[in-house]
PQR file of N, CA, C, O and H, with PARSE charges and radii, in Angstrom:
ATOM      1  N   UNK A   1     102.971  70.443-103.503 -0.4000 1.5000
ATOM      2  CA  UNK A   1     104.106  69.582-103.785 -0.0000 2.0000
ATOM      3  C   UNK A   1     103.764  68.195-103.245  0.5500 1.7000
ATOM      4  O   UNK A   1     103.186  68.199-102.158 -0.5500 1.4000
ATOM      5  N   UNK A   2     104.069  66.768-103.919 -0.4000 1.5000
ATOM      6  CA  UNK A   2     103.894  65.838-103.524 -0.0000 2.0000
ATOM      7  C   UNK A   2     104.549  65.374-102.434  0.5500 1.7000
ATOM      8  O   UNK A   2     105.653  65.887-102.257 -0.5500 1.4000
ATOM      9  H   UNK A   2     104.539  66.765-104.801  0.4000 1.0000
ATOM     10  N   UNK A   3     104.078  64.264-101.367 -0.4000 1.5000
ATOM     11  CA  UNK A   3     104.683  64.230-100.290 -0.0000 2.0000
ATOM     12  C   UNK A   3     106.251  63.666-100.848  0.5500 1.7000
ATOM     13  O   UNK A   3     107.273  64.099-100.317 -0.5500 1.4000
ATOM     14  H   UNK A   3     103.181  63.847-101.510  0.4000 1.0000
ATOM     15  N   UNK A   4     106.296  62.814-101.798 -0.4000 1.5000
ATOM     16  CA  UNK A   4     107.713  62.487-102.222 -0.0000 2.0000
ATOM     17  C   UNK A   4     108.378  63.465-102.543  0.5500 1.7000
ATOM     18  O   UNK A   4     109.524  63.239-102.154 -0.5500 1.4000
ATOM     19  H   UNK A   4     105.465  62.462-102.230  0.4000 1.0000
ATOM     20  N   UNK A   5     108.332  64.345-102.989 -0.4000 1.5000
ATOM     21  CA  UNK A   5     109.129  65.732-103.689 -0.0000 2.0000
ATOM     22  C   UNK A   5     109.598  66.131-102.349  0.5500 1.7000
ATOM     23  O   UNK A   5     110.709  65.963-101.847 -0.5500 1.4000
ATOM     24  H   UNK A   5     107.401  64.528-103.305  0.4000 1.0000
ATOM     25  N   UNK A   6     108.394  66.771-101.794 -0.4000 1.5000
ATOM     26  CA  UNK A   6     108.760  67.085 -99.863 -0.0000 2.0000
ATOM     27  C   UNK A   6     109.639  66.428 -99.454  0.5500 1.7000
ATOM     28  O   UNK A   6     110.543  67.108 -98.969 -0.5500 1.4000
ATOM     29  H   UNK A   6     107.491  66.908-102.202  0.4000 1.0000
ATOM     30  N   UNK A   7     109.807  65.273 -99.423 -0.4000 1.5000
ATOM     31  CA  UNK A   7     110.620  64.403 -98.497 -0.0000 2.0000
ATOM     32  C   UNK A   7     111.939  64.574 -99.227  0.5500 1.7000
ATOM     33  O   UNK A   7     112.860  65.061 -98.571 -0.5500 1.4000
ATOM     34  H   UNK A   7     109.073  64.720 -99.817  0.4000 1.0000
ATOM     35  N   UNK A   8     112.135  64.280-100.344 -0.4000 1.5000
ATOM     36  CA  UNK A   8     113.385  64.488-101.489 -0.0000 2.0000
ATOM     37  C   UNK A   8     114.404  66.252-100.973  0.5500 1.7000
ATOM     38  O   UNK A   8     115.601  66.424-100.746 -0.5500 1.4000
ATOM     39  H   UNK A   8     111.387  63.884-100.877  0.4000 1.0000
ATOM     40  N   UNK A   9     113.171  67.281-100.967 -0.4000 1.5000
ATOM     41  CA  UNK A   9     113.756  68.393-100.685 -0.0000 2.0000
ATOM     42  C   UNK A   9     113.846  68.612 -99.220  0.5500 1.7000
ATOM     43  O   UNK A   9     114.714  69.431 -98.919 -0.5500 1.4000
ATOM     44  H   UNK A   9     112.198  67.141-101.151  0.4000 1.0000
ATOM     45  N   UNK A  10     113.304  68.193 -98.405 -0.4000 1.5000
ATOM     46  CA  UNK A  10     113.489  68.227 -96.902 -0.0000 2.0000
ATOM     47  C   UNK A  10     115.154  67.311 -96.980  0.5500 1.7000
ATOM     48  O   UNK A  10     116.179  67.833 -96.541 -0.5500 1.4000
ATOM     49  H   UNK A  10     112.599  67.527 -98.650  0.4000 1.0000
ATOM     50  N   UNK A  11     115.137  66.242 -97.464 -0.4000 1.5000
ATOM     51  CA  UNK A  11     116.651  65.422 -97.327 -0.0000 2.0000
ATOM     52  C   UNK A  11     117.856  66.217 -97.439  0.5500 1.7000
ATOM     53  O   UNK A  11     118.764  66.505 -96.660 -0.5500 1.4000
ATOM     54  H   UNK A  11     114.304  65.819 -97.821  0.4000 1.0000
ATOM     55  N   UNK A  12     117.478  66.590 -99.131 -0.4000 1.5000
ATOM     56  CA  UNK A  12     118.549  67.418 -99.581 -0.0000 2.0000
ATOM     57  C   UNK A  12     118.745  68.961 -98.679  0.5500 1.7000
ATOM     58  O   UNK A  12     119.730  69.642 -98.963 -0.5500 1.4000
ATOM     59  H   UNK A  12     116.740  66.355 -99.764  0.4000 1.0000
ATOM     60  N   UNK A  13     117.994  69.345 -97.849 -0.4000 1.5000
ATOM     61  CA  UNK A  13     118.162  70.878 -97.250 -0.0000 2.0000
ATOM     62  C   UNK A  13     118.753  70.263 -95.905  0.5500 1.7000
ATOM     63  O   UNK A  13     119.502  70.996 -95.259 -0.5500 1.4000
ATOM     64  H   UNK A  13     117.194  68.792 -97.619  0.4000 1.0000
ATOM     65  N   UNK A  14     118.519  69.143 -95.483 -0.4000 1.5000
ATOM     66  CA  UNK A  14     119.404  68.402 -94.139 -0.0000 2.0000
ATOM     67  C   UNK A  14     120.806  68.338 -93.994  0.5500 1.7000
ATOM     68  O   UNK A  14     121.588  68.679 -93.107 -0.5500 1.4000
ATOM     69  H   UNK A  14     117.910  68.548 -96.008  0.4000 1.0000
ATOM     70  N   UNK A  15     121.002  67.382 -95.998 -0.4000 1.5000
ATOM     71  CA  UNK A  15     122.230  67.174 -95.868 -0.0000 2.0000
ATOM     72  C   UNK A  15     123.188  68.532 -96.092  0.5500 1.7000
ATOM     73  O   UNK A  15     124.296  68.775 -95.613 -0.5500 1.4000
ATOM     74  H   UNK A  15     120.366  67.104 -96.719  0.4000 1.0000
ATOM     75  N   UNK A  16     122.305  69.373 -97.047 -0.4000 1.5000
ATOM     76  CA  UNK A  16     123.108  70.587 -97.262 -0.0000 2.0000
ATOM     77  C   UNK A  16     123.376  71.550 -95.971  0.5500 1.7000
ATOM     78  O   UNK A  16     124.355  72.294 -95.912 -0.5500 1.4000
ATOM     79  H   UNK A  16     121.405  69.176 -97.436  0.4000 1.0000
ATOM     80  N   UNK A  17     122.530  71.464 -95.089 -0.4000 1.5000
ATOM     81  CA  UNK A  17     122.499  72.422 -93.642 -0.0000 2.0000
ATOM     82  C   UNK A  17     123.688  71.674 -92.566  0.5500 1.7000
ATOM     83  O   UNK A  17     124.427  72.227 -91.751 -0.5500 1.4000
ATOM     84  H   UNK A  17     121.734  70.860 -95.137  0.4000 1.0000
ATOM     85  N   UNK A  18     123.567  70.363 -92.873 -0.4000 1.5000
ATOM     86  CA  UNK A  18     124.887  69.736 -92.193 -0.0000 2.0000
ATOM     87  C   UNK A  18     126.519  70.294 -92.938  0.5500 1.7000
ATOM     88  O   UNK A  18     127.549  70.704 -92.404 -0.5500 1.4000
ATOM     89  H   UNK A  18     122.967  69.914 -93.535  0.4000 1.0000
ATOM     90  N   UNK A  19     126.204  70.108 -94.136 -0.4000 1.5000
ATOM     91  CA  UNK A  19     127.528  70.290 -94.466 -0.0000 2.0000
ATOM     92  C   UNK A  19     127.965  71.761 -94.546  0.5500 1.7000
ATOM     93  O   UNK A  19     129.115  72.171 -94.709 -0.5500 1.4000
ATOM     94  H   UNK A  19     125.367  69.774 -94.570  0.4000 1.0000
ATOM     95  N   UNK A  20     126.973  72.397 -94.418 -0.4000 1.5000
ATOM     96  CA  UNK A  20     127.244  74.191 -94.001 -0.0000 2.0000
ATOM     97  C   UNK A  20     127.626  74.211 -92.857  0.5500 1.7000
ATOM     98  O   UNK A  20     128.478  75.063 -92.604 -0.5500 1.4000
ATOM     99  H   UNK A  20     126.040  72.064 -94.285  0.4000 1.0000
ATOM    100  N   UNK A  21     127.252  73.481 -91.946 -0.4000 1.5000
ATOM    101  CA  UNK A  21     127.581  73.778 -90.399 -0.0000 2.0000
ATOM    102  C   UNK A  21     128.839  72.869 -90.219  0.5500 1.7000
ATOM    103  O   UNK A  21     129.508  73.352 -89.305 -0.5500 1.4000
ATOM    104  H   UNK A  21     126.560  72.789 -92.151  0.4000 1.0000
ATOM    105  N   UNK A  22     129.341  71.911 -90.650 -0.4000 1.5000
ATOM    106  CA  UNK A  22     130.626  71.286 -90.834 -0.0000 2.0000
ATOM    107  C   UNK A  22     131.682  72.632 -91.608  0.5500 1.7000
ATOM    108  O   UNK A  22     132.685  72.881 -90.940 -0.5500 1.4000
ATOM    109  H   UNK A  22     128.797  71.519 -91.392  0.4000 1.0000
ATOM    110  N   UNK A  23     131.575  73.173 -92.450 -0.4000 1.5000
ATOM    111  CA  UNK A  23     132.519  74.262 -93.250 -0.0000 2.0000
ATOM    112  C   UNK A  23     132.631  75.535 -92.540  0.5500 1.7000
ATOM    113  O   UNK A  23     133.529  76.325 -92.832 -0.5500 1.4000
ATOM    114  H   UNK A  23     130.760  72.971 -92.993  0.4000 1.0000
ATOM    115  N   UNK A  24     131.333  75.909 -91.153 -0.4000 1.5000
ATOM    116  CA  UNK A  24     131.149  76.750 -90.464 -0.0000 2.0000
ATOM    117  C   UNK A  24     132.204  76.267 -89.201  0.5500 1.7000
ATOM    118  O   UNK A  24     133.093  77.065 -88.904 -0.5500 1.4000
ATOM    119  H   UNK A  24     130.603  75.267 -90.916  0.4000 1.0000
ATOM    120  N   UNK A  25     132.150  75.470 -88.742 -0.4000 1.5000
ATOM    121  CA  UNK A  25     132.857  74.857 -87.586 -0.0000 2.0000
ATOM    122  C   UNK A  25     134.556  74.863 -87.869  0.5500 1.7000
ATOM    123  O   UNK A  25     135.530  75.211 -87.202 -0.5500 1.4000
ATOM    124  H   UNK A  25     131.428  74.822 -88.983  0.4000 1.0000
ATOM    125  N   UNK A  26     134.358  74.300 -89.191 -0.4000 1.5000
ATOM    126  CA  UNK A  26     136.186  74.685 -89.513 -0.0000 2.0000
ATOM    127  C   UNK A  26     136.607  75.965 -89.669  0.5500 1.7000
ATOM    128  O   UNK A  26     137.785  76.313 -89.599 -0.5500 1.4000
ATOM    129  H   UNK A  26     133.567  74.018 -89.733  0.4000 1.0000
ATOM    130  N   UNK A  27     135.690  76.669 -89.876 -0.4000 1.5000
ATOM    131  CA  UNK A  27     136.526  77.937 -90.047 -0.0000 2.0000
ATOM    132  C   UNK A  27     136.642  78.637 -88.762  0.5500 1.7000
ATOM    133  O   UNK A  27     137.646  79.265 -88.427 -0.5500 1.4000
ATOM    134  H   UNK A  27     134.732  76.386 -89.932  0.4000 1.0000
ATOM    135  N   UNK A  28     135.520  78.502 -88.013 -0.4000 1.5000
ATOM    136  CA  UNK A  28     135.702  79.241 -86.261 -0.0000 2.0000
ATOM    137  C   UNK A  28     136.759  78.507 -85.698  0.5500 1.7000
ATOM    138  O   UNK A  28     137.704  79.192 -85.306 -0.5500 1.4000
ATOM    139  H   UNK A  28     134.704  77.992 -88.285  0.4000 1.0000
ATOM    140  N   UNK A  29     136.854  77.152 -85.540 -0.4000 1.5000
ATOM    141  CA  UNK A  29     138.210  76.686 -84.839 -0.0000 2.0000
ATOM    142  C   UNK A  29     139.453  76.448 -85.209  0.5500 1.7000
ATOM    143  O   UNK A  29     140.494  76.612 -84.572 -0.5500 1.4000
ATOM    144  H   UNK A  29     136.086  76.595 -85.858  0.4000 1.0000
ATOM    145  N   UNK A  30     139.316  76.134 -86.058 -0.4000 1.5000
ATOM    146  CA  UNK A  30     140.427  76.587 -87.157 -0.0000 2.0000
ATOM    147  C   UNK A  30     141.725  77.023 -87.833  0.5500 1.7000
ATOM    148  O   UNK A  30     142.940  76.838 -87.896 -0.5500 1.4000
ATOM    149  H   UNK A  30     138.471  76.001 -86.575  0.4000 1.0000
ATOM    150  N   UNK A  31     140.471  77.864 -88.394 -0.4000 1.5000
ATOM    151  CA  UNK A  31     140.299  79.140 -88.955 -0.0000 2.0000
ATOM    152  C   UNK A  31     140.920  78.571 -90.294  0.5500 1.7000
ATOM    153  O   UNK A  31     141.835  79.241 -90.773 -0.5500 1.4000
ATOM    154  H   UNK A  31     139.483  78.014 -88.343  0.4000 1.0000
ATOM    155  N   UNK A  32     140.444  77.123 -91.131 -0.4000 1.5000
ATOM    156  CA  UNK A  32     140.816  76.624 -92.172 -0.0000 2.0000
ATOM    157  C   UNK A  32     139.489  76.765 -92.964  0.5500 1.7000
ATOM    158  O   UNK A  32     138.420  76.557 -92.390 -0.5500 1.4000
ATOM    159  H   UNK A  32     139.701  76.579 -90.742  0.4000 1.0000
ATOM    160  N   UNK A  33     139.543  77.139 -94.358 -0.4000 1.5000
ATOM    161  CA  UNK A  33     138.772  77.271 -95.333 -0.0000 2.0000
ATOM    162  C   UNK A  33     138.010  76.268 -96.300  0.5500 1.7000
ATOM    163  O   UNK A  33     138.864  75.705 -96.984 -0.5500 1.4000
ATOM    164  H   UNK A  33     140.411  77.309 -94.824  0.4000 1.0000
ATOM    165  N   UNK A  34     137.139  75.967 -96.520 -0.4000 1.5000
ATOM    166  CA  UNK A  34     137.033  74.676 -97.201 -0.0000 2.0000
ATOM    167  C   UNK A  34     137.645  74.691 -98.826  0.5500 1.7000
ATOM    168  O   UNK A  34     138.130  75.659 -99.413 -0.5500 1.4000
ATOM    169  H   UNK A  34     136.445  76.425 -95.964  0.4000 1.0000
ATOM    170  N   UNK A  35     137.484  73.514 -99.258 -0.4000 1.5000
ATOM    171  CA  UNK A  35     138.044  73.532-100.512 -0.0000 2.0000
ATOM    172  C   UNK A  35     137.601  74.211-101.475  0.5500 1.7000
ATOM    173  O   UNK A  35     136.410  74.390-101.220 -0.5500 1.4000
ATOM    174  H   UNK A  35     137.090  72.729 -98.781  0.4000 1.0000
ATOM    175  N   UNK A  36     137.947  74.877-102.786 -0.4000 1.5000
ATOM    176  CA  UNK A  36     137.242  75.409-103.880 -0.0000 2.0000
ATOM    177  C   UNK A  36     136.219  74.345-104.254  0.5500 1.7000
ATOM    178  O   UNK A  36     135.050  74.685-104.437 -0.5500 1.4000
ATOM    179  H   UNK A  36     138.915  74.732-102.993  0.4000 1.0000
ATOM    180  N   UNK A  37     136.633  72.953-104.389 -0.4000 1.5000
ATOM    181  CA  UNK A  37     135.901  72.277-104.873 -0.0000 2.0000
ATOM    182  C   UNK A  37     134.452  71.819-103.954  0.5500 1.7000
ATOM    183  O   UNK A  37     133.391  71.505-104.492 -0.5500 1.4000
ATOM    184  H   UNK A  37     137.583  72.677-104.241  0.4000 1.0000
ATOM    185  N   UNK A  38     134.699  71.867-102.387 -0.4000 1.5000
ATOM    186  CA  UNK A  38     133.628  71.799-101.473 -0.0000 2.0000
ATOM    187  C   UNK A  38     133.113  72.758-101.612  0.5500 1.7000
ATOM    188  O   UNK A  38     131.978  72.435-101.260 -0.5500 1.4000
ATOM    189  H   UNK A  38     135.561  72.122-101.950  0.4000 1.0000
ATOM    190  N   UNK A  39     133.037  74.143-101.968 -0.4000 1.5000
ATOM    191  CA  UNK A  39     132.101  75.271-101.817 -0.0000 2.0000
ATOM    192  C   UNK A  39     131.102  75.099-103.365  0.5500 1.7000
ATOM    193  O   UNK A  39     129.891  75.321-103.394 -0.5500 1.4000
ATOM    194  H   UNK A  39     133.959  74.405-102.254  0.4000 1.0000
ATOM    195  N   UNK A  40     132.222  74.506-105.001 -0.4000 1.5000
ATOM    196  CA  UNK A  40     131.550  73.998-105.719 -0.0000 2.0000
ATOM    197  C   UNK A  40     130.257  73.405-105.464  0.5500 1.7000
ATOM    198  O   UNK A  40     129.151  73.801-105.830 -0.5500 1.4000
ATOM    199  H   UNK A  40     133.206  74.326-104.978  0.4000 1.0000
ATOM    200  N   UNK A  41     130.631  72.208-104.653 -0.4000 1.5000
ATOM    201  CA  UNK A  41     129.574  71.061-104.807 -0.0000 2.0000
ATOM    202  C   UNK A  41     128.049  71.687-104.170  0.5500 1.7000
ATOM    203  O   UNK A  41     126.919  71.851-104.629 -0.5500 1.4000
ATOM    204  H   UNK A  41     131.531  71.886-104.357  0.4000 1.0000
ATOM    205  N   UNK A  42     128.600  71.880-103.104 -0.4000 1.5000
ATOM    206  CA  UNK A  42     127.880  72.939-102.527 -0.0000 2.0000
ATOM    207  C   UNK A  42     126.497  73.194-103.072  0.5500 1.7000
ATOM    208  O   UNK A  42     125.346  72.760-103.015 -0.5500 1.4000
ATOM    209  H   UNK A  42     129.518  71.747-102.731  0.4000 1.0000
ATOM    210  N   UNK A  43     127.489  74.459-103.827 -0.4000 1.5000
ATOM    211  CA  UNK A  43     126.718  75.478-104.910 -0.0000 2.0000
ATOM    212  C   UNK A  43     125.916  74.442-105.867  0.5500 1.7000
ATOM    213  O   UNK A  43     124.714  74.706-105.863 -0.5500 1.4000
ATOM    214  H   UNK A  43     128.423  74.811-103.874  0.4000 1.0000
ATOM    215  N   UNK A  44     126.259  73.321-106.696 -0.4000 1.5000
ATOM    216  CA  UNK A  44     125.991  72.873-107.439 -0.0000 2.0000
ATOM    217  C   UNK A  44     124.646  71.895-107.048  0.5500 1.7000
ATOM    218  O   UNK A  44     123.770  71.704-107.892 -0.5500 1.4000
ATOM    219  H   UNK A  44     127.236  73.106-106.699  0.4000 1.0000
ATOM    220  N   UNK A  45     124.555  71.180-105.418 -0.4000 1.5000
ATOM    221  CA  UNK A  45     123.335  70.894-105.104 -0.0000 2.0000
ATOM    222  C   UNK A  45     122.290  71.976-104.694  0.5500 1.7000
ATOM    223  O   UNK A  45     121.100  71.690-104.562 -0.5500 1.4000
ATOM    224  H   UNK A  45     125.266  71.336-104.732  0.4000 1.0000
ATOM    225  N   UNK A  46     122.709  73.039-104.528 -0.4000 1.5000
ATOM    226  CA  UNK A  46     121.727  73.995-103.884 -0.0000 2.0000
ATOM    227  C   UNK A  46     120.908  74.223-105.569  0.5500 1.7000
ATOM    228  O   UNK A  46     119.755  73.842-105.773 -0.5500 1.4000
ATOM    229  H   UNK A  46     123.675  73.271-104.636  0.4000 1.0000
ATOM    230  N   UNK A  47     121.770  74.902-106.634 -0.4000 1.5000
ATOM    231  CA  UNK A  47     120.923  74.915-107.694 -0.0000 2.0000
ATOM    232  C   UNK A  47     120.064  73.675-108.501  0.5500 1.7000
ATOM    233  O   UNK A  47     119.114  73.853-109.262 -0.5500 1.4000
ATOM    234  H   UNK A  47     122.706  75.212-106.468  0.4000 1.0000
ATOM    235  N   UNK A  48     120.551  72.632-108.193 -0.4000 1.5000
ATOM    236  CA  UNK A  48     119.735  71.226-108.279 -0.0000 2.0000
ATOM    237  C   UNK A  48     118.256  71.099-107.232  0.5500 1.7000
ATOM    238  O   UNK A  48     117.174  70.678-107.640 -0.5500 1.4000
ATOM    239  H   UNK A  48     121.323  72.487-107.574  0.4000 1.0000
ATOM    240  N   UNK A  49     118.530  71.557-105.865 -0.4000 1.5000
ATOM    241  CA  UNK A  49     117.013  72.014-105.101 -0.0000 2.0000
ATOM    242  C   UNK A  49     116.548  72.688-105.723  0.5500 1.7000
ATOM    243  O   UNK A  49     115.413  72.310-106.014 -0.5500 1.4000
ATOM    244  H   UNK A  49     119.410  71.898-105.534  0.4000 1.0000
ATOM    245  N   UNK A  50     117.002  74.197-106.429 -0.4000 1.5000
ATOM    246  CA  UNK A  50     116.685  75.265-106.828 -0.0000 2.0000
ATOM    247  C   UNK A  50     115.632  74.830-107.769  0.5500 1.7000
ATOM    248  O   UNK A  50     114.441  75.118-107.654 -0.5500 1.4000
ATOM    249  H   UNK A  50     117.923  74.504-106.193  0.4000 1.0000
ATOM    250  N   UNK A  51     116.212  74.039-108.809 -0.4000 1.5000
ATOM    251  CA  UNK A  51     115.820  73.319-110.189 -0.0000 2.0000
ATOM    252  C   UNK A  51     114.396  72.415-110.244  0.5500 1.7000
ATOM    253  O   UNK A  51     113.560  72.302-111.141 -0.5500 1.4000
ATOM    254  H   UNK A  51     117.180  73.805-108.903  0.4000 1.0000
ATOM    255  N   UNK A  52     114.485  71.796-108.845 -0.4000 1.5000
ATOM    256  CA  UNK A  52     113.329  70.885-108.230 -0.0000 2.0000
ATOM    257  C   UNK A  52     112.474  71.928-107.598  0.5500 1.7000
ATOM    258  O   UNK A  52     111.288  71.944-107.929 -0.5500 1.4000
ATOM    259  H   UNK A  52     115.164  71.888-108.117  0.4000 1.0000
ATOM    260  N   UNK A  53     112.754  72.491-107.042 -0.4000 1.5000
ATOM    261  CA  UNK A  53     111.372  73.645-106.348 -0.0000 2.0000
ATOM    262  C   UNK A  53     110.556  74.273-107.387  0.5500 1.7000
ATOM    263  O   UNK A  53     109.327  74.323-107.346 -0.5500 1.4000
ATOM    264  H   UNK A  53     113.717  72.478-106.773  0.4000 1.0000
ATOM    265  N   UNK A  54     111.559  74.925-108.666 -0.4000 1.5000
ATOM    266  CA  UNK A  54     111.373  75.957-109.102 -0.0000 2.0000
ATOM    267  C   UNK A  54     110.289  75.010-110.566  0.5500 1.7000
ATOM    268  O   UNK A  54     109.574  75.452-111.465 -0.5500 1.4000
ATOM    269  H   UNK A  54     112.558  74.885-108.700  0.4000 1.0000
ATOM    270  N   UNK A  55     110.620  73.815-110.212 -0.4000 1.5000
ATOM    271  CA  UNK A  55     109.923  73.283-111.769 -0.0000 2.0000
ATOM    272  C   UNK A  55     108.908  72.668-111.183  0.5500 1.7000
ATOM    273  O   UNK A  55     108.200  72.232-112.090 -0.5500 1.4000
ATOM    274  H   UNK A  55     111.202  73.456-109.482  0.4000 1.0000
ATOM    275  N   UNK A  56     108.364  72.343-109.932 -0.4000 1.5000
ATOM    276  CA  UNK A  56     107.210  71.912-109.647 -0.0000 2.0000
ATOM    277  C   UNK A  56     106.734  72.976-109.750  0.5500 1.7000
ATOM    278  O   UNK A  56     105.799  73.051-110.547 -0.5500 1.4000
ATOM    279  H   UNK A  56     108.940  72.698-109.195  0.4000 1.0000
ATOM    280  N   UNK A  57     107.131  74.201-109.043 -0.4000 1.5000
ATOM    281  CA  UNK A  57     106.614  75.492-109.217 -0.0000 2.0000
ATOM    282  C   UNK A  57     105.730  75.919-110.278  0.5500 1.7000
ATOM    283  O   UNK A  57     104.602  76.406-110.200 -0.5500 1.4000
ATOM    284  H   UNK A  57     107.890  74.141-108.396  0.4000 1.0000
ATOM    285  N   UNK A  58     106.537  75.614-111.413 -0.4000 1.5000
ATOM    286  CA  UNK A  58     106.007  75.898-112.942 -0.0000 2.0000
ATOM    287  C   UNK A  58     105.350  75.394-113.877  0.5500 1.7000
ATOM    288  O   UNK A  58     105.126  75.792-115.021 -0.5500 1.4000
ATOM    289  H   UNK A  58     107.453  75.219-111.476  0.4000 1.0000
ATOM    290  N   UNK A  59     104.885  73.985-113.017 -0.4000 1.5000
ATOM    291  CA  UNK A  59     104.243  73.117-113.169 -0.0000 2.0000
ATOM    292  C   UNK A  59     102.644  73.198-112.901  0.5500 1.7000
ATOM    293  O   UNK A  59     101.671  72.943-113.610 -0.5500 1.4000
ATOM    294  H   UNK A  59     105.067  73.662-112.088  0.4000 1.0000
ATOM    295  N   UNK A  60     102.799  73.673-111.538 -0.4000 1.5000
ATOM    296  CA  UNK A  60     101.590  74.393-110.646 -0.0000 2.0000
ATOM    297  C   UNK A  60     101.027  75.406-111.820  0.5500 1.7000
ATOM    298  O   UNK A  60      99.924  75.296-112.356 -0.5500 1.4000
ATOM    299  H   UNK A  60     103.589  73.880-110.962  0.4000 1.0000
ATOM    300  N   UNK A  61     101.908  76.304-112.077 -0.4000 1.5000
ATOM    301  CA  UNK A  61     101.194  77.868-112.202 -0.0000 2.0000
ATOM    302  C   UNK A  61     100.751  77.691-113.892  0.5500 1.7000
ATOM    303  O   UNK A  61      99.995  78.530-114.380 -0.5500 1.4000
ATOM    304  H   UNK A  61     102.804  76.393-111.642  0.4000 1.0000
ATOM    305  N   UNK A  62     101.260  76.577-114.711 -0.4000 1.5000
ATOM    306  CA  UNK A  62     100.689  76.167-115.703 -0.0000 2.0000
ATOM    307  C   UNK A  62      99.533  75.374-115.772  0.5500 1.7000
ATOM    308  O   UNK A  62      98.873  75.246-116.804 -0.5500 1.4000
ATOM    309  H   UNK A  62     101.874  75.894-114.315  0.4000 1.0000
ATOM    310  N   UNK A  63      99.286  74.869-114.762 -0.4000 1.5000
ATOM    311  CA  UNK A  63      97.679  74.200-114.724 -0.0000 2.0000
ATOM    312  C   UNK A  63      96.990  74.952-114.041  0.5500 1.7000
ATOM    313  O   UNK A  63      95.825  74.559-113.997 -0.5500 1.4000
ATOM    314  H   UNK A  63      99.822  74.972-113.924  0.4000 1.0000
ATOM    315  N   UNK A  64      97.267  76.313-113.205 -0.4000 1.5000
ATOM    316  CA  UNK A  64      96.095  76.884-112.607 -0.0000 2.0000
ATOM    317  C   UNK A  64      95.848  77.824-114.044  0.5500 1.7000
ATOM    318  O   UNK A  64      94.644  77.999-114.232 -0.5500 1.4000
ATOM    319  H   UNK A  64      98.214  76.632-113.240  0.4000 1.0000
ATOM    320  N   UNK A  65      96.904  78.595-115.311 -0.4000 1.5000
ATOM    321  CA  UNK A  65      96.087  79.143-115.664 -0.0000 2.0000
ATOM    322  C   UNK A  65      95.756  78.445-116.657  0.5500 1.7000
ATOM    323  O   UNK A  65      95.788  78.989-117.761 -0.5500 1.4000
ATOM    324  H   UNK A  65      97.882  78.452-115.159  0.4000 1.0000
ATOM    325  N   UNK A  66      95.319  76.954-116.543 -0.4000 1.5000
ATOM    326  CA  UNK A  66      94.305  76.367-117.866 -0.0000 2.0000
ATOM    327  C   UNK A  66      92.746  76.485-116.902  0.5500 1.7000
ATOM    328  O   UNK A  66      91.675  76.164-117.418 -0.5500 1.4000
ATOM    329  H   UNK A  66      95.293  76.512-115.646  0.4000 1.0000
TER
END
């Protein structure tokens, strides 16, 4: 993976690990739930990493078998 890609997915797993541990913290002290729409967004950047890992990925395994 290029060092830019790295750095792009290292960001995005920061900001996403912060905002897990922000939705974790409200619910232990709490004991308030986050929004439907915060667990959305959530979800919706994790499959956007997903999308970026998984297509350099496929990128790779198409030039090793040329």
């Amino acid at each position: 993976m290029s060092h830019a890609k790295r750095e792009l997915v290292s960001s995005h797993l920061r900001y996403l690990r912060q905002e897990l541990r922000e939705m974790d913290l409200g619910i232990k002290d709490d004991g308030l739930f986050p929004e439907p729409g915060e667990i959305r967004g959530i979800m919706a950047q994790l499959e956007a990493l997903l999308e970026l890992v998984e297509g350099n990925t496929r990128i790779q395994s198409n030039s090793e078998a040329a």
